[in-house]
C-alpha positions as a Markdown table, in Angstrom:
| # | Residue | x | y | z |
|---|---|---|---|---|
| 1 | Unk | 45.7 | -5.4 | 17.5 |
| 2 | Unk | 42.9 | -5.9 | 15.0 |
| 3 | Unk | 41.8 | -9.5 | 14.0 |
| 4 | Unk | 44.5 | -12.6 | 13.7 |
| 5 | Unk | 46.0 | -14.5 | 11.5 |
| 6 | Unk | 44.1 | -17.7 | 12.7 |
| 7 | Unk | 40.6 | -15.2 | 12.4 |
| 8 | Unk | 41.7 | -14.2 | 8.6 |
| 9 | Unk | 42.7 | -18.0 | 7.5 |
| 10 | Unk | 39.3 | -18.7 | 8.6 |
| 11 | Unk | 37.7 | -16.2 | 6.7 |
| 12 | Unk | 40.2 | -17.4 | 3.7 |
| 13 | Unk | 37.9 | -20.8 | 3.9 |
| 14 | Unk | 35.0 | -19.2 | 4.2 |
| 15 | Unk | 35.3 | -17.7 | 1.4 |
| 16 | Unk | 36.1 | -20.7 | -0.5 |
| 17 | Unk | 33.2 | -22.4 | 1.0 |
| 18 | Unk | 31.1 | -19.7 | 0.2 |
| 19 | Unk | 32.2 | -19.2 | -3.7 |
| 20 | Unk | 31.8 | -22.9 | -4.3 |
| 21 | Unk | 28.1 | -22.3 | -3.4 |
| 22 | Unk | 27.0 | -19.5 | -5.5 |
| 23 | Unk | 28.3 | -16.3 | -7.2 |
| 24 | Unk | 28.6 | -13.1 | -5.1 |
| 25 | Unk | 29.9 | -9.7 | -5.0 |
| 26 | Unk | 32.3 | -9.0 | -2.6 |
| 27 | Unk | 29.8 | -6.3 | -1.2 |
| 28 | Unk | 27.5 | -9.9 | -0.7 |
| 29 | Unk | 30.8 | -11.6 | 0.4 |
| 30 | Unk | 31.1 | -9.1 | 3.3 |
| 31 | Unk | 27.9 | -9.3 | 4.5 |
| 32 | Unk | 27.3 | -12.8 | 5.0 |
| 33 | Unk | 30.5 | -12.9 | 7.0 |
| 34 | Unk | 29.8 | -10.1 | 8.7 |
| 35 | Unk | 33.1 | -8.2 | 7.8 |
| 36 | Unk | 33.5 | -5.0 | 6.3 |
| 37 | Unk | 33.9 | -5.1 | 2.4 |
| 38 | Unk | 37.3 | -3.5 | 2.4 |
| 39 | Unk | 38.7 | -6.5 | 4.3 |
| 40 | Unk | 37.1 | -8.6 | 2.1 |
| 41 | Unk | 39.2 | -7.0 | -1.2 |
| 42 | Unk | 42.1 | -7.0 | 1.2 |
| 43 | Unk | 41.8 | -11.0 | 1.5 |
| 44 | Unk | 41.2 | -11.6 | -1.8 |
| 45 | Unk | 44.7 | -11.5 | -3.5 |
| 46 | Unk | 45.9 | -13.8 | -0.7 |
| 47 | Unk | 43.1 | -16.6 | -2.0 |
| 48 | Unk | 45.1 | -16.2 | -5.2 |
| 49 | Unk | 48.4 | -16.6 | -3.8 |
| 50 | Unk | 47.4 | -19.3 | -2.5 |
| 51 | Unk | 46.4 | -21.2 | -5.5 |
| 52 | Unk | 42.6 | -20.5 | -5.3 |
| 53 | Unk | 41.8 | -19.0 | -8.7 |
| 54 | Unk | 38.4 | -17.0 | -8.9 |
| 55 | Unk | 36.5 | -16.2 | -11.5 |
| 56 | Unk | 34.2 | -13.1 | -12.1 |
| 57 | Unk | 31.0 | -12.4 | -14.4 |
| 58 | Unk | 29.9 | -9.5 | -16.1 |
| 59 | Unk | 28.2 | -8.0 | -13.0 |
| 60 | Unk | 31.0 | -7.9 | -10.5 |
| 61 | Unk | 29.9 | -11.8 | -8.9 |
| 62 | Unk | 32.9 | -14.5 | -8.1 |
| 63 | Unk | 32.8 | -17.9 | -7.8 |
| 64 | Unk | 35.6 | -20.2 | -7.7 |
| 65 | Unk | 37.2 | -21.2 | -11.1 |
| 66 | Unk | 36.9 | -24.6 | -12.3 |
| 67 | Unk | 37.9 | -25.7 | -15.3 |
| 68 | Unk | 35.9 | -27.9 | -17.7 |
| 69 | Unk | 37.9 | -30.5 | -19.9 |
């Protein structure tokens, strides 16, 4: 069998870690993990189930939402 659940939690963080950083693309995403990008649109949806709320700009980069109030 392919990967793990403990390998994709993992990857979950790192992408929370990464997003907090900067704004990327989930093409940039995929690289810097070293994953392909279809796993990385795969993953996405689960950060949002979650309760991690992304938010994109107008040329495809996401970073994580944060509200200012």
């Amino acid at each position: 069998m392919f990967g793990s659940k403990q390998g994709k939690q993992e990857r979950l963080e790192q992408y929370q870690q990464l997003l907090s950083e900067e704004g990327l693309t989930p093409a940039q995403l995929a690289a810097k993990l070293g994953v392909p990008r279809s796993t990385v649109l795969r993953d996405l949806p689960e950060l949002d189930e979650s309760g991690v709320k992304l938010d994109e700009d107008e040329h495809g980069k996401l970073r994580l939402f944060r509200r200012w109030w």
